[in-house]
Biotite code that builds the C-alpha atoms (Angstrom):
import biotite.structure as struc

atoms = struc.array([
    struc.Atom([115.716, 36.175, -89.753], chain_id="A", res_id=1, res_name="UNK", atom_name="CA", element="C"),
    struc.Atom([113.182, 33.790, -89.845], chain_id="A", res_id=2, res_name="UNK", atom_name="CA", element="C"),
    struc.Atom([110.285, 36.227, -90.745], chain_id="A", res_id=3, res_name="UNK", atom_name="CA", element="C"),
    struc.Atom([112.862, 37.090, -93.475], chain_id="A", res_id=4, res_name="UNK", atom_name="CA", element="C"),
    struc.Atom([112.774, 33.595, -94.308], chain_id="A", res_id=5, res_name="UNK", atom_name="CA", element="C"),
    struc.Atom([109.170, 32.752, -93.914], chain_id="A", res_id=6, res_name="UNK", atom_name="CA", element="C"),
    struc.Atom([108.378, 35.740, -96.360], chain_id="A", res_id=7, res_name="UNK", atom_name="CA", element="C"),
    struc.Atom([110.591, 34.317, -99.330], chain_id="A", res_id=8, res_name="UNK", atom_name="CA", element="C"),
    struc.Atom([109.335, 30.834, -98.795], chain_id="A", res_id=9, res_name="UNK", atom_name="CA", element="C"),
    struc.Atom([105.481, 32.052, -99.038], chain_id="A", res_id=10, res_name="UNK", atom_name="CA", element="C"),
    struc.Atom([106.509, 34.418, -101.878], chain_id="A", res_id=11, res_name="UNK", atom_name="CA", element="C"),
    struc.Atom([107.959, 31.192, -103.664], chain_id="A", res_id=12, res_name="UNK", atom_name="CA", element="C"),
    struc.Atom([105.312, 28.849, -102.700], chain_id="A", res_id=13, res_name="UNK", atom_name="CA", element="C"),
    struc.Atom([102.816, 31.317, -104.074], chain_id="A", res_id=14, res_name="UNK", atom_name="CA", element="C"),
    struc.Atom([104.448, 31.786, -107.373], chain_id="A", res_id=15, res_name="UNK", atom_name="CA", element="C"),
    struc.Atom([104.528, 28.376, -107.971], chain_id="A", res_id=16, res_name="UNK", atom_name="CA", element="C"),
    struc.Atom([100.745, 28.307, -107.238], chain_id="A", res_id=17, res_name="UNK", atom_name="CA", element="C"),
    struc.Atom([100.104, 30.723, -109.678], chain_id="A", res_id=18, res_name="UNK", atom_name="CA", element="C"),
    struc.Atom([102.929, 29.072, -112.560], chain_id="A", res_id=19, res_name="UNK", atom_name="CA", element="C"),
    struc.Atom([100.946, 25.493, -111.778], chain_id="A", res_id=20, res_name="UNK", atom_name="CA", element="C"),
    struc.Atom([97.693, 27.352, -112.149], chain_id="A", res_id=21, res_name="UNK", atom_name="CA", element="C"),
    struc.Atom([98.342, 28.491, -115.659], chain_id="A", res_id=22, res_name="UNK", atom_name="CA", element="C"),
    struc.Atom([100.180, 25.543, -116.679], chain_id="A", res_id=23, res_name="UNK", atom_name="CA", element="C"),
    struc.Atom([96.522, 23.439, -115.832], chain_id="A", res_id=24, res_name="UNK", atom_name="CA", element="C"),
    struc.Atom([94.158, 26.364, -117.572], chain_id="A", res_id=25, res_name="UNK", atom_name="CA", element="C"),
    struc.Atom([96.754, 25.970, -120.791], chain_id="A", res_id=26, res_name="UNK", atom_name="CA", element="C"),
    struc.Atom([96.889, 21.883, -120.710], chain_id="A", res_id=27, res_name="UNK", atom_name="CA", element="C"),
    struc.Atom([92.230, 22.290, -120.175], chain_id="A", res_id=28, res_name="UNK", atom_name="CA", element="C"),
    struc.Atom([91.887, 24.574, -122.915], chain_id="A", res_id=29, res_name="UNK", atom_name="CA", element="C"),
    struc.Atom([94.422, 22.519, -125.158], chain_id="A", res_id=30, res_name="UNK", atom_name="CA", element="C"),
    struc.Atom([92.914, 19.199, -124.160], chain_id="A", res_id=31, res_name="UNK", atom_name="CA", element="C"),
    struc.Atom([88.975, 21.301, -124.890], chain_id="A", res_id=32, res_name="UNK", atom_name="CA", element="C"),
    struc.Atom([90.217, 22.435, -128.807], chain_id="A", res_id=33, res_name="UNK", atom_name="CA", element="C"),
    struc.Atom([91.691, 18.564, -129.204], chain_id="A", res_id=34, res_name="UNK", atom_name="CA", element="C"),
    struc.Atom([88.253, 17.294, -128.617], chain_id="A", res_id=35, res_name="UNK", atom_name="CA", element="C"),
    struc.Atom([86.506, 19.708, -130.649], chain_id="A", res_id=36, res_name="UNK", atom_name="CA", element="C"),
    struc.Atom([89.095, 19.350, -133.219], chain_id="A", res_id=37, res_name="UNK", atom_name="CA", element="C"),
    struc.Atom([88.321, 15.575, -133.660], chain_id="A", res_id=38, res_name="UNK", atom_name="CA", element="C"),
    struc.Atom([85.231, 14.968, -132.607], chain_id="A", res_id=39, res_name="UNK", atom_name="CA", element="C"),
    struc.Atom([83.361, 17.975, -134.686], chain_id="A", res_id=40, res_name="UNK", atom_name="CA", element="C"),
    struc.Atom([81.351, 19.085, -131.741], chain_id="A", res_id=41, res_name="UNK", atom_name="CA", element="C"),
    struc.Atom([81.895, 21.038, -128.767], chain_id="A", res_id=42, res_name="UNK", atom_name="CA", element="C"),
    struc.Atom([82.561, 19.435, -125.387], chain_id="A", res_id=43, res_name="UNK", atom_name="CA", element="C"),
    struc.Atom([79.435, 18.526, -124.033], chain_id="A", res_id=44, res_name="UNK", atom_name="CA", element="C"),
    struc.Atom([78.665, 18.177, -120.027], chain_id="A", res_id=45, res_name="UNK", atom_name="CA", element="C"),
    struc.Atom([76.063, 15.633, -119.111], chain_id="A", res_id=46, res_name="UNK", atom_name="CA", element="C"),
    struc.Atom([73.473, 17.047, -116.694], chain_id="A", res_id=47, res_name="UNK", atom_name="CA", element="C"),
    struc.Atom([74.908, 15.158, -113.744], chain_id="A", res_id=48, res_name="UNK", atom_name="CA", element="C"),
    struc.Atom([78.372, 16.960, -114.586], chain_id="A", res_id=49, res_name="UNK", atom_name="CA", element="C"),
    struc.Atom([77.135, 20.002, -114.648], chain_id="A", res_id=50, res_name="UNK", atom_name="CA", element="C"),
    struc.Atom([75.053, 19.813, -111.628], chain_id="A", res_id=51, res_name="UNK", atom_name="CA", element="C"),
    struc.Atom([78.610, 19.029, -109.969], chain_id="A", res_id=52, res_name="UNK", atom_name="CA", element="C"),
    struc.Atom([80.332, 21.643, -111.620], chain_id="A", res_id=53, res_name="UNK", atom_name="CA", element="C"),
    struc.Atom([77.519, 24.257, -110.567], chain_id="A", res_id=54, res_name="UNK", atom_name="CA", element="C"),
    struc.Atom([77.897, 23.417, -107.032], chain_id="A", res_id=55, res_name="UNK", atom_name="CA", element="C"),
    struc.Atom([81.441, 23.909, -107.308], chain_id="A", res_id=56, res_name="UNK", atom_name="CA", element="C"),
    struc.Atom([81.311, 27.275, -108.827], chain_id="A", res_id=57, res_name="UNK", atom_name="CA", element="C"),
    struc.Atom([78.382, 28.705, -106.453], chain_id="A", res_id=58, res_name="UNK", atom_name="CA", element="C"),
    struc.Atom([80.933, 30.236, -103.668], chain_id="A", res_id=59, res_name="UNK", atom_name="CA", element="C"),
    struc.Atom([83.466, 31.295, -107.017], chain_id="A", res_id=60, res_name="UNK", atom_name="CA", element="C"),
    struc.Atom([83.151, 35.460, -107.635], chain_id="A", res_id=61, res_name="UNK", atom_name="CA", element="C"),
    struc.Atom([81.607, 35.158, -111.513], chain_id="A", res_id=62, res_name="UNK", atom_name="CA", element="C"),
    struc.Atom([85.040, 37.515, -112.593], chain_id="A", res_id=63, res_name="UNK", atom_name="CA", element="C"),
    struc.Atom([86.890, 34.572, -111.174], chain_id="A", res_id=64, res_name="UNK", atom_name="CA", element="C"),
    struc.Atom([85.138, 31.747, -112.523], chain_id="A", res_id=65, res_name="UNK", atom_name="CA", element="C"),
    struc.Atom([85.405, 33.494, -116.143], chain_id="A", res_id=66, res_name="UNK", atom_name="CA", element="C"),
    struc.Atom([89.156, 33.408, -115.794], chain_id="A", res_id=67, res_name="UNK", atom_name="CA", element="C"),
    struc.Atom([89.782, 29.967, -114.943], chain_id="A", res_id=68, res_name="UNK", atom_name="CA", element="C"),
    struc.Atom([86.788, 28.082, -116.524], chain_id="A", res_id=69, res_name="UNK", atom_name="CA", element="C"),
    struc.Atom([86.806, 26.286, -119.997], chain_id="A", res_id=70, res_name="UNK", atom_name="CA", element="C"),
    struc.Atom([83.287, 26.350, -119.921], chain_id="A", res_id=71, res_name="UNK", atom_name="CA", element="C"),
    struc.Atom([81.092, 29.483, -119.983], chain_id="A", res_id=72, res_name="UNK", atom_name="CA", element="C"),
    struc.Atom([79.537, 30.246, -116.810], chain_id="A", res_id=73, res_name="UNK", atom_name="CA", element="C"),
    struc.Atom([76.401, 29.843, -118.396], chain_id="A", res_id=74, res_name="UNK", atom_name="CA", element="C"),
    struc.Atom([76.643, 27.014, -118.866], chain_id="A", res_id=75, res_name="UNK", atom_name="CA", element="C"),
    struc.Atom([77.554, 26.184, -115.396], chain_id="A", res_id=76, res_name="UNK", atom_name="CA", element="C"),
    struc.Atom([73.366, 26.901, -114.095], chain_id="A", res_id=77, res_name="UNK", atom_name="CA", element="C"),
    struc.Atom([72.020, 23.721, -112.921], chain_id="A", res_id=78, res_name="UNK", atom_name="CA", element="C"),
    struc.Atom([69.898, 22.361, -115.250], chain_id="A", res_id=79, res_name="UNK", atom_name="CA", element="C"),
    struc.Atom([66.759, 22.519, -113.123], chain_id="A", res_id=80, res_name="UNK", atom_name="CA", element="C"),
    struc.Atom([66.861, 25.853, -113.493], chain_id="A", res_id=81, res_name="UNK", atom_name="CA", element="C"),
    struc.Atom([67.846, 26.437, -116.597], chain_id="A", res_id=82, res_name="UNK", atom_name="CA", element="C"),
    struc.Atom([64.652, 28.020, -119.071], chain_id="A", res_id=83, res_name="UNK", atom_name="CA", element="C"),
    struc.Atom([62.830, 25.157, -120.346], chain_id="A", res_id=84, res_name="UNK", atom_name="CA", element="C"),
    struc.Atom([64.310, 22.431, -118.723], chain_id="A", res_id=85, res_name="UNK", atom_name="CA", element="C"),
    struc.Atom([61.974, 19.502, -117.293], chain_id="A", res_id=86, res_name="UNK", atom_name="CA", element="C"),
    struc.Atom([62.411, 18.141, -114.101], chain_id="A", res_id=87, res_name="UNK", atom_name="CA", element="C"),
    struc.Atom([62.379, 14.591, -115.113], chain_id="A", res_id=88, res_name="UNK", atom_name="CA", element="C"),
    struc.Atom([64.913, 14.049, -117.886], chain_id="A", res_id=89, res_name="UNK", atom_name="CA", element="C"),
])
């Protein structure tokens, strides 16, 4: 009984997850057209931001990343190694 029971309570819990998960990617990408909407210009990450972001996303498979990222994995390369890039900015 309590296998029964430990089964419907991960099942749940893992549902959830994935209703919460979507709820966030909806509210980022609604929040990301808002900004563009008003300001004119896309949302911008400063290169400290992305640095963060690309340390994040290095142990994320890219398929992943592509489905849960606002921002275009491309865009996620730390700027020191992006083409063209300086090292002192």
């Amino acid at each position: 009984m309590f296998q029964w029971l430990k089964r419907r309570l991960t099942g749940w819990a893992a549902a959830r997850q994935l209703q919460e998960i979507a709820r966030l990617q909806q509210e980022a990408l609604l929040l990301k057209a808002e900004w563009e909407r008003t300001t004119g210009e896309p949302l911008k990450l400063s290169p400290e931001q992305r640095r963060r972001l690309a340390e994040k996303a290095k142990g994320i498979d890219p398929e992943t990343l592509r489905q849960v990222s606002v921002f275009d994995p491309a865009e996620l390369i730390e700027p020191d190694h992006e083409p063209g890039s300086t090292e002192n900015r």
